[in-house]
LOTORTI-117897 format. One line per field, with one value per residue (C-alpha): residue in three letters; x, y, z. Coordinates in pm, 1 decimal, m for minus. Example, Ala and Ser with C-alpha at 12.3 -4.5 7.8 and 13.67 -1.06 7.14 Angstrom:
REM LOTORTI-117897
res c(ALA | SER)
c1 c(1230.0 | 1367.0)
c2 c(m450.0 | m106.0)
c3 c(780.0 | 714.0)
REM end
This chain:
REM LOTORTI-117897
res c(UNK | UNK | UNK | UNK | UNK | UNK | UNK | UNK | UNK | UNK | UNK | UNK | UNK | UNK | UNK | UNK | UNK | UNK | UNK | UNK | UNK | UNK | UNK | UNK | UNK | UNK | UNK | UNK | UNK | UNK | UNK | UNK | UNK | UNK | UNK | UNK | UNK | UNK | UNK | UNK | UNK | UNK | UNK | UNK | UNK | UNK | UNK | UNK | UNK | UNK | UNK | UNK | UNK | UNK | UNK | UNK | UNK | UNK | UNK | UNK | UNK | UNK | UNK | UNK | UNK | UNK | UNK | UNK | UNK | UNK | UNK | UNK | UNK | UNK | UNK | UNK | UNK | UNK | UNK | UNK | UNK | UNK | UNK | UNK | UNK | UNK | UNK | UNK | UNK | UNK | UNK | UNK | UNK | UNK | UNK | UNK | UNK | UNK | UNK | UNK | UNK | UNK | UNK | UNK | UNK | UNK | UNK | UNK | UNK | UNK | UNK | UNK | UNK | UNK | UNK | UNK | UNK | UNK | UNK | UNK | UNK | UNK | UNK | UNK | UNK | UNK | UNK | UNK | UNK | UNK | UNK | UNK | UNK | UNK | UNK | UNK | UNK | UNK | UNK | UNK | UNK | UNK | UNK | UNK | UNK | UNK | UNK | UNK | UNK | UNK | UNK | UNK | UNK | UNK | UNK | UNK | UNK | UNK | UNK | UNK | UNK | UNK | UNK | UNK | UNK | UNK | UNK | UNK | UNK | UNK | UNK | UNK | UNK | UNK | UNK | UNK | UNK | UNK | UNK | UNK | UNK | UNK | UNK | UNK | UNK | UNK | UNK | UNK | UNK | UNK | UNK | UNK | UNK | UNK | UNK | UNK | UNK | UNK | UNK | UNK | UNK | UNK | UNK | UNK | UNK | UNK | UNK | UNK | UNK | UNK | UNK | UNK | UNK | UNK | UNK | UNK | UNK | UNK | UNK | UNK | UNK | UNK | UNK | UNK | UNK | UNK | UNK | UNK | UNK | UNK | UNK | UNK | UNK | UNK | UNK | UNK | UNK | UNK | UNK | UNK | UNK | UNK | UNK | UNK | UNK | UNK | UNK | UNK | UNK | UNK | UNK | UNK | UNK | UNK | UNK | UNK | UNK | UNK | UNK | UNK | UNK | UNK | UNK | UNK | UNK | UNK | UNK | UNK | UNK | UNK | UNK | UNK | UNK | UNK | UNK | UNK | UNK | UNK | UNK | UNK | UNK | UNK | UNK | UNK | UNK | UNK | UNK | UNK | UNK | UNK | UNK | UNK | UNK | UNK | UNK | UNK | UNK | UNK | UNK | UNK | UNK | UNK | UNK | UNK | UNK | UNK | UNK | UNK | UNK | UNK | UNK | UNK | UNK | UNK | UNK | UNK | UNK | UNK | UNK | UNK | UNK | UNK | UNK | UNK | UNK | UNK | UNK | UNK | UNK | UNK | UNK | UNK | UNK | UNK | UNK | UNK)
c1 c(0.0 | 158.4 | 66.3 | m44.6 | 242.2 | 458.7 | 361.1 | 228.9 | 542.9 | 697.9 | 467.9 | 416.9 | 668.2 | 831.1 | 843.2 | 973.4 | 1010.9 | 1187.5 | 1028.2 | 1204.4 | 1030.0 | 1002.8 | 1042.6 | 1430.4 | 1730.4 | 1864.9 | 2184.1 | 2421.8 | 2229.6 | 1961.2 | 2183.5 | 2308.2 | 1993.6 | 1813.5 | 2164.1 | 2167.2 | 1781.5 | 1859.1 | 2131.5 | 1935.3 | 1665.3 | 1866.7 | 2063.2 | 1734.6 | 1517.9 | 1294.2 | 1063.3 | 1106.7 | 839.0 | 954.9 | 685.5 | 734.7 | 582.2 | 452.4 | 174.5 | 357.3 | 145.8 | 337.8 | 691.2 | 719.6 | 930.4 | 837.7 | 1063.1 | 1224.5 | 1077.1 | 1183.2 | 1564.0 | 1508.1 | 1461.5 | 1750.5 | 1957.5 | 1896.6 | 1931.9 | 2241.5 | 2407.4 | 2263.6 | 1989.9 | 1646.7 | 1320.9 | 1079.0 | 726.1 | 683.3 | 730.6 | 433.8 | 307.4 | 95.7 | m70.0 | m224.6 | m511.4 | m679.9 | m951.9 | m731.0 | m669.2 | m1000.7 | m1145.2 | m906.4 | m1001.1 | m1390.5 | m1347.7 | m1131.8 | m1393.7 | m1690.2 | m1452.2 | m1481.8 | m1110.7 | m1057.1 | m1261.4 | m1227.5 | m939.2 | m1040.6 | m661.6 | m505.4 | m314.4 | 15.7 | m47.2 | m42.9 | 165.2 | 418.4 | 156.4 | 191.9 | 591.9 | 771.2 | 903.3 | 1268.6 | 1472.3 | 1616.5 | 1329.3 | 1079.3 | 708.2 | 495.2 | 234.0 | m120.6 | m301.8 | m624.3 | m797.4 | m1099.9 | m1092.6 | m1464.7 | m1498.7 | m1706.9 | m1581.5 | m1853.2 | m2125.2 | m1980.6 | m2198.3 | m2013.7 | m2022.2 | m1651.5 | m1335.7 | m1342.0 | m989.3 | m1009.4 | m641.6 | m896.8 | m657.2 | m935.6 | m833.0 | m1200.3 | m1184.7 | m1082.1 | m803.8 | m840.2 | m683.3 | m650.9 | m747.3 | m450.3 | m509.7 | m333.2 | m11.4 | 337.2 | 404.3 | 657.8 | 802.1 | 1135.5 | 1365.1 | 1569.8 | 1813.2 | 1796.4 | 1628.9 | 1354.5 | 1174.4 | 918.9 | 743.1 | 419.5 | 285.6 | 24.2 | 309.9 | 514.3 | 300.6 | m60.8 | m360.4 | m172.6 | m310.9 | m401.7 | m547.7 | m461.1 | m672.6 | m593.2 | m773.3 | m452.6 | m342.3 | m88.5 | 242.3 | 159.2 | m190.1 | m54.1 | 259.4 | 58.8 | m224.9 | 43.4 | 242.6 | m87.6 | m194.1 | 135.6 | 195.2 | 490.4 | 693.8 | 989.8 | 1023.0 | 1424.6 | 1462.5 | 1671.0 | 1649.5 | 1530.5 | 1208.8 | 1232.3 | 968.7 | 709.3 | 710.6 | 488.6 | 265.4 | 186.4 | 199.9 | m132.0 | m260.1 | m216.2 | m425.5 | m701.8 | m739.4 | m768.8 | m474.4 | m303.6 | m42.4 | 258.6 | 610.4 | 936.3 | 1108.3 | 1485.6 | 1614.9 | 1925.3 | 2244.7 | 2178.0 | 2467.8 | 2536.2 | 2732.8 | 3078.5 | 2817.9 | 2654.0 | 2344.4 | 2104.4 | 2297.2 | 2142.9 | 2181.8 | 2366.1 | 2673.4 | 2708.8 | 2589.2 | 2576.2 | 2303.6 | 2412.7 | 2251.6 | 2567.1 | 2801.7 | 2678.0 | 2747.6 | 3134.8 | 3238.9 | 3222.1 | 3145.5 | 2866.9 | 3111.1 | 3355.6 | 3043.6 | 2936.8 | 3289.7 | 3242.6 | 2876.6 | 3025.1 | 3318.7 | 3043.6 | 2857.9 | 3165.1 | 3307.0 | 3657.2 | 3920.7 | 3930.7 | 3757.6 | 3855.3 | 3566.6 | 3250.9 | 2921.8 | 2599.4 | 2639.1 | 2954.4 | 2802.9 | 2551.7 | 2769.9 | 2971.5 | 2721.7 | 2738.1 | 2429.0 | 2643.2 | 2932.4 | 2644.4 | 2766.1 | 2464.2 | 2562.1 | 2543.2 | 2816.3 | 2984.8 | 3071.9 | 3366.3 | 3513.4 | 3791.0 | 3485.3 | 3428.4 | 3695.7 | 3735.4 | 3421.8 | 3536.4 | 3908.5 | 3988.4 | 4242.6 | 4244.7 | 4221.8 | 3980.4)
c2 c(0.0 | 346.5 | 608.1 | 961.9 | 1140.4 | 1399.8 | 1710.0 | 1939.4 | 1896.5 | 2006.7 | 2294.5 | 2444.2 | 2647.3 | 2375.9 | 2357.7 | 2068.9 | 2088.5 | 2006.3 | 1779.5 | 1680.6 | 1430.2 | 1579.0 | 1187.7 | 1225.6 | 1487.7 | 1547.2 | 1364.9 | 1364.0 | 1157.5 | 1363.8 | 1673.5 | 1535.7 | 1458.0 | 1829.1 | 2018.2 | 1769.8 | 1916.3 | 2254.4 | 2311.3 | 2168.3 | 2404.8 | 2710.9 | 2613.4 | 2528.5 | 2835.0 | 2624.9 | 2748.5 | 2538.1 | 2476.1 | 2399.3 | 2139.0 | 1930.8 | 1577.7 | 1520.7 | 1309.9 | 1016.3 | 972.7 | 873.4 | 901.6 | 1278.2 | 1428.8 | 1743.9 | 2041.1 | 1797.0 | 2026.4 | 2358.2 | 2148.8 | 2064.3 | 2398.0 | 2536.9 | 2269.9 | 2370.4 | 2695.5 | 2686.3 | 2469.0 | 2770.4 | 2616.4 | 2830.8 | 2810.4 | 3020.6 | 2910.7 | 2720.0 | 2596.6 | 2449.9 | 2175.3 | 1878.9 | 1803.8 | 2177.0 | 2089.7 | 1750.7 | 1880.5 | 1838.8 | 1415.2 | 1433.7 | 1523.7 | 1278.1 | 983.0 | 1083.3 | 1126.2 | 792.8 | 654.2 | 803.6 | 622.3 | 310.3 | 289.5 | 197.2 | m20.5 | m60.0 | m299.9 | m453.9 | m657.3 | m620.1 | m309.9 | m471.1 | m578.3 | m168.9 | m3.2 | 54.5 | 273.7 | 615.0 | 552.0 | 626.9 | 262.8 | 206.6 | 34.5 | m173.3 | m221.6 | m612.1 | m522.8 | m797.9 | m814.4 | m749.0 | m1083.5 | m874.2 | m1040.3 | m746.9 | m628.8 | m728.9 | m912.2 | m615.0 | m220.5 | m86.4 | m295.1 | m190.0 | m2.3 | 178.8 | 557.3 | 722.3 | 705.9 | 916.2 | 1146.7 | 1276.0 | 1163.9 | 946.5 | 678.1 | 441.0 | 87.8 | m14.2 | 196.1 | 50.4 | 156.2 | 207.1 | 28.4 | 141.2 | m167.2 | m223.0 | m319.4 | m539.1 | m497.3 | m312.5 | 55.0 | 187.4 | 567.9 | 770.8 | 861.5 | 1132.8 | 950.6 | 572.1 | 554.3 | 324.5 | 178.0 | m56.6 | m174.3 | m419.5 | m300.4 | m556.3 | m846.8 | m632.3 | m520.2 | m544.6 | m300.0 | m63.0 | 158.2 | 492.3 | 590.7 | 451.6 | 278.6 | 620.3 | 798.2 | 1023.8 | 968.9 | 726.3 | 852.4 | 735.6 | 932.0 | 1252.7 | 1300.2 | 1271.4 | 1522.8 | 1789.3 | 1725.3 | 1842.6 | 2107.2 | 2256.0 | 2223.4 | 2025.4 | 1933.4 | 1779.2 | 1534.2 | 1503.9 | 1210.6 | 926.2 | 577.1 | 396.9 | 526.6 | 451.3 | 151.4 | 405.5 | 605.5 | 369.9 | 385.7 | 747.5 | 757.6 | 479.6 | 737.1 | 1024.6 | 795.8 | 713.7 | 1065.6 | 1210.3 | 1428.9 | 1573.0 | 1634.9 | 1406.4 | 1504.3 | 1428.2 | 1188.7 | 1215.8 | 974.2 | 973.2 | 721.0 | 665.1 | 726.0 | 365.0 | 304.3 | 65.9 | m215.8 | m134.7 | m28.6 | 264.7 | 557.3 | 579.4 | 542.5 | 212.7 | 374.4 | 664.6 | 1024.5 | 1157.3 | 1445.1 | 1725.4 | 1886.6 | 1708.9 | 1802.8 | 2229.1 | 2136.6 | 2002.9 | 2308.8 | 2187.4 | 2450.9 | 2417.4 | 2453.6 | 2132.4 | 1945.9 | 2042.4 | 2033.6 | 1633.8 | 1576.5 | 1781.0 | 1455.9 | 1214.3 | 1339.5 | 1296.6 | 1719.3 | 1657.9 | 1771.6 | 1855.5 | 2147.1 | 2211.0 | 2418.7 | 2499.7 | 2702.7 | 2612.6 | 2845.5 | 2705.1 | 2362.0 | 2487.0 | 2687.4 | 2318.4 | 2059.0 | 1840.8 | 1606.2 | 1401.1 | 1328.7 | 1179.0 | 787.6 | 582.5 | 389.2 | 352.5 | 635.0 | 472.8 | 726.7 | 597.9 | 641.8 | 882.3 | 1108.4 | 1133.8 | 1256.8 | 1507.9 | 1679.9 | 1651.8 | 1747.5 | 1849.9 | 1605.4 | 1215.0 | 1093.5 | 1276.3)
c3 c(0.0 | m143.6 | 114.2 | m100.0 | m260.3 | m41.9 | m290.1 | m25.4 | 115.8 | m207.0 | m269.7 | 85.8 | 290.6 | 426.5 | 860.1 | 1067.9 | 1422.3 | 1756.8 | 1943.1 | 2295.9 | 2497.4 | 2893.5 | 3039.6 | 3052.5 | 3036.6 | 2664.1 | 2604.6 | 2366.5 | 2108.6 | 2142.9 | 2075.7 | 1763.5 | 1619.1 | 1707.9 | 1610.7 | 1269.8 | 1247.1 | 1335.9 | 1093.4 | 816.3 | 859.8 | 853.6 | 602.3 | 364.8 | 501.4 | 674.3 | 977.3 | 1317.4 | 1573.1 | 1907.0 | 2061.0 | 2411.3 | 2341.8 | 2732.6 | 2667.4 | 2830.0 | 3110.0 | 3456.8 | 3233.6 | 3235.8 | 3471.7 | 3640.0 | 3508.4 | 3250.9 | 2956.9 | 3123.2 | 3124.6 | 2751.7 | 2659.5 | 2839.8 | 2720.4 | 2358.7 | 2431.2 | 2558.1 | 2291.8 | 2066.4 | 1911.9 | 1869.7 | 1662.5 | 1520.4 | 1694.2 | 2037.2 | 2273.4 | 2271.4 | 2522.2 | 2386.7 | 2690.4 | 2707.9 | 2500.5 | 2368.4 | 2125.3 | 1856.4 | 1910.7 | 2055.3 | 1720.4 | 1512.7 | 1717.0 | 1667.8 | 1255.6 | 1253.3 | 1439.8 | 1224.2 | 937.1 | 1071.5 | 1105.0 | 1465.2 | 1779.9 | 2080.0 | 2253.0 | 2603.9 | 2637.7 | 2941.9 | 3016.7 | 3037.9 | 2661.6 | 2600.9 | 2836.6 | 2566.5 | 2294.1 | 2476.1 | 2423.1 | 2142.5 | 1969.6 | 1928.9 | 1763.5 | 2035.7 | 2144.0 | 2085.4 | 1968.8 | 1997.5 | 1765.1 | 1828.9 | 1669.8 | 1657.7 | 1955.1 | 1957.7 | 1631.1 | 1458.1 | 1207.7 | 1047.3 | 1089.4 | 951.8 | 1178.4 | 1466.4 | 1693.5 | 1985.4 | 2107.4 | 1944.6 | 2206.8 | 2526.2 | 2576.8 | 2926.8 | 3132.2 | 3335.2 | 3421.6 | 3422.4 | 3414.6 | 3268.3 | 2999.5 | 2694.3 | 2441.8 | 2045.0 | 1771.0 | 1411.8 | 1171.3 | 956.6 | 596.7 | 454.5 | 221.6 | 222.8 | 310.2 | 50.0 | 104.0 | 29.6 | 331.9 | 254.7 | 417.5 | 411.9 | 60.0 | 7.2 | 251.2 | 264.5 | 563.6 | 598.8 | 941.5 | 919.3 | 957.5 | 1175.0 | 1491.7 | 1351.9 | 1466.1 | 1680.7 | 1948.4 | 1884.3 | 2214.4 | 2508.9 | 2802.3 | 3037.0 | 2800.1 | 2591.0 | 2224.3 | 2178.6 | 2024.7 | 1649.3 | 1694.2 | 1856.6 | 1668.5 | 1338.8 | 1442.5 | 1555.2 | 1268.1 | 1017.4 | 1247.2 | 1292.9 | 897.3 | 956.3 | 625.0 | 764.6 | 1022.6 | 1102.0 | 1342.1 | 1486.5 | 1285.7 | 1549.3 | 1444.0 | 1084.6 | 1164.3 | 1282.0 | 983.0 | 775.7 | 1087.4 | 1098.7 | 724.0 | 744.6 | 1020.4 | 738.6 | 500.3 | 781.8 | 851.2 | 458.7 | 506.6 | 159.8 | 387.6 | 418.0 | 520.7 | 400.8 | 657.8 | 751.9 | 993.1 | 1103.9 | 1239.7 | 1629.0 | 1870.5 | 2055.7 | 2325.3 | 2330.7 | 2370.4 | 2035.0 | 2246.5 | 2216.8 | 2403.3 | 2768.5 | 3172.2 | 3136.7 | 2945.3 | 3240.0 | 3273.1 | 2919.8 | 3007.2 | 2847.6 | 3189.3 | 3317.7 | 3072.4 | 3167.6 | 3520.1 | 3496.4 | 3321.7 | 2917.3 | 2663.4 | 2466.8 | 2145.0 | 2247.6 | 2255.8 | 1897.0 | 1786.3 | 1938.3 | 1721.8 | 1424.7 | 1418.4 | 1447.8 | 1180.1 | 921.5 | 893.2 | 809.4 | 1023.5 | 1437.6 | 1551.1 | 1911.8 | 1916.8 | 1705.1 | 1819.3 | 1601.5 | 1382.1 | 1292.7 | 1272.4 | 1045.3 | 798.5 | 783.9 | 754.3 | 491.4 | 460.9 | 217.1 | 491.2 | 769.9 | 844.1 | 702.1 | 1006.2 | 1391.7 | 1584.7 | 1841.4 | 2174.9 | 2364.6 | 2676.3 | 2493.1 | 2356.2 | 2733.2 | 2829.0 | 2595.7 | 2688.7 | 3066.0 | 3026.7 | 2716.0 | 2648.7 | 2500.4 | 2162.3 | 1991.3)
REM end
């Protein structure tokens, strides 16, 4: 199944945005992905929202957006509308979830709670996703008679969760990046949740409806998302929107364990970083090396970064951050 063509995206003034999650401190993955973003937008002319994704339920951490912010600040990063905060207003998933419903593209999902604990979350890559064998789905969408979902933060364990019905078939797009992707969701994880049993869209459903409303273009990412993409790209579909970005995902930064960068390989918080005395601009001169700018640069603001960036040099592959990338940052010295 072809999702519809990107042309608004070609066509429209084109607007991606920055979208830190408030259930953890930014670290240095995180950096290179919103500085990557960041400089690819002011290079290109493009407008950049700021938006805090904090509809993760028990996850977010209080004052971990106001962090975020100041974070990205600080390594010299700004945007051009936002912050804003997703949890601040419902009506707009509240309506998507009501005209998916009046589609007959979702029902109602009575498993058990541990079964969906994950949907609120984004997915990663490192990450098992069981799938859904479609234990509630009816055997007839359009004979289904049941009021539309309920979006209220009720935390009520009776309360059901929604699924979007899959069809059948592959998902084929172009990542600006990675090429050609195809993806059968159907095989993969099935009908996924789209609101969750506590009553708040799940990530799929809320990043798709702020990415229309917000006239989003360009969605500039990690690749341990890539899998998602065909996801909100059926959501685009199920809701009649003309408007599908462009999707740019980019090589994750693992640690020495080939893992996803986080707690396990030590304090990489950029928060952290701030508070032992690094300069923003060693840091950047650290992501500008991992994202393949020839030469050393003891020292680089964004700015910098941006006037050097060279999509073409970006490893198609996994960046490793060792234990001599540490102490660079910390000391200044080792073999950077």
């Amino acid at each position: 199944m072809d999702c519809p063509a990107d042309k608004s995206a070609e066509s429209a003034p084109r607007v991606t945005r920055l979208a830190p999650s408030p259930t953890g401190a930014l670290h240095l993955g995180n950096a290179m992905t919103f500085l990557v973003n960041w400089a690819l937008a002011r290079q290109r002319g493009w407008r950049i929202v700021l938006r805090i994704e904090d509809l993760d339920g028990p996850r977010v951490r209080a004052g971990a957006d106001r962090v975020a912010i100041e974070d990205l600040r600080w390594l010299g990063l700004d945007w051009d509308d936002g912050p804003v905060w997703q949890a601040g207003d419902l009506g707009p998933y509240r309506r998507a979830a009501a005209a998916l419903h009046a589609a007959h593209r979702i029902y109602p999902c009575r498993c058990t709670r541990k079964q969906i604990v994950s949907a609120a979350s984004a997915p990663h890559g490192d990450v098992h996703e069981t799938r859904y064998p479609g234990t509630c789905r009816p055997p007839c969408l359009e004979a289904m008679v049941c009021p539309p979902p309920v979006l209220s933060d009720n935390e009520d364990e009776e309360a059901t969760a929604w699924r979007l019905a899959v069809p059948k078939g592959d998902v084929g797009y172009l990542d600006q990046i990675r090429g050609n992707q195809i993806c059968n969701v159907a095989r993969q994880v099935g009908d996924f949740v789209v609101v969750t049993k506590s009553g708040l869209p799940a990530y799929q459903l809320a990043v798709v409806v702020d990415d229309i409303r917000q006239g989003v273009t360009d969605v500039v990412r990690g690749d341990d998302l890539l899998d998602s993409t065909a996801r909100q790209r059926l959501l685009y579909a199920a809701l009649g929107s003309r408007q599908v970005p462009h999707h740019w995902h980019l090589p994750l930064v693992l640690g020495p364990d080939g893992r996803r960068l986080a707690k396990r390989h030590g304090d990489t918080r950029i928060a952290a970083y701030r508070a032992a005395g690094t300069p923003a601009p060693r840091i950047i001169a650290l992501l500008a090396r991992w994202c393949g700018l020839a030469g050393v640069f003891p020292a680089l603001d964004a700015e910098g970064f941006s006037r050097h960036f060279d999509l073409q040099l970006l490893p198609r592959g996994p960046v490793t951050f060792t234990t001599a990338d540490h102490r660079w940052l910390v000391e200044g010295s080792g073999n950077f």
